[in-house]
N, C-alpha and C positions, 0 to 999 in steps of 0.2 A: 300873306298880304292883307292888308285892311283896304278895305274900300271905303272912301266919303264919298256920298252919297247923298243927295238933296234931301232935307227933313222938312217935315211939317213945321209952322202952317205955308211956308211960302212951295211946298212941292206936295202935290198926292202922293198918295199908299201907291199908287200904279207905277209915276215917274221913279221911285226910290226902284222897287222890283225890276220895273226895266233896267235902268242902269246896271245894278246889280246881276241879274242876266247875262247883259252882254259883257261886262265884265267876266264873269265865267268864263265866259266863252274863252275871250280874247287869252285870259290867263295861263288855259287848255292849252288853246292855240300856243303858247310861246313858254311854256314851262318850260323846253328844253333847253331855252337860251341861257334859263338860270340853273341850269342841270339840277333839274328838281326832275320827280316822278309825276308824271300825268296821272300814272294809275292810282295816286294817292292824294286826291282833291278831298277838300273836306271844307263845310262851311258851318258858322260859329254865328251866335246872337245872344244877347242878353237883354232883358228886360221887350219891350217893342221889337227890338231885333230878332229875335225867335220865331216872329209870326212871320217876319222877311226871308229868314233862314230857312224855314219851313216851306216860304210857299216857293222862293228860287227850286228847292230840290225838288220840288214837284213839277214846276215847270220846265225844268230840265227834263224830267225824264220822259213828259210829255212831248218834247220838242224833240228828242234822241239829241239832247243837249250832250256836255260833258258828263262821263261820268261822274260823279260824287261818291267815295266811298263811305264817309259819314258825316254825320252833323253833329251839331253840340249845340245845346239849347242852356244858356245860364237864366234864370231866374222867369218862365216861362210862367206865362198867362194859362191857367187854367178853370177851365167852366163846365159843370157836372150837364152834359148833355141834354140829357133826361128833364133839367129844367128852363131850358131855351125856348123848346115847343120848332112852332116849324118856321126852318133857315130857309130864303133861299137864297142861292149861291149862282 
């Protein structure tokens, strides 16, 4: 399934992640109607999306959301740590 999902600038980085979320959720919730595998969720991002992708499966697992079996990150934003200094989060 692909989810739309509000984008910048008319929605924040939060509103996109919530939707997404609860989409999860609901997904979970009703895989079986499309005789799919619950044990088999997996979520995907490309470019910007990745950082979405990423922070969903985190939030899930913090929430004892749905499981996630895996992710896929296409064309993923990377930044050598070490030259950031100090985040916070």
């Amino acid at each position: 399934m692909f989810i739309n999902h509000s984008r910048p600038p008319k929605a924040k980085y939060r509103i996109a992640l919530k939707e997404i979320y609860e989409t999860s959720t609901w997904v979970s919730e009703n895989l079986h109607s499309y005789n799919m595998d619950v044990d088999r969720i997996a979520v995907d991002g490309d470019s910007v999306g990745c950082n979405i992708a990423a922070a969903v499966t985190m939030l899930v697992k913090t929430r004892d959301g749905p499981k996630i079996l895996f992710q896929v990150l296409f064309y993923q934003f990377q930044i050598e740590i070490s030259k950031l200094g100090h985040i916070m989060f």
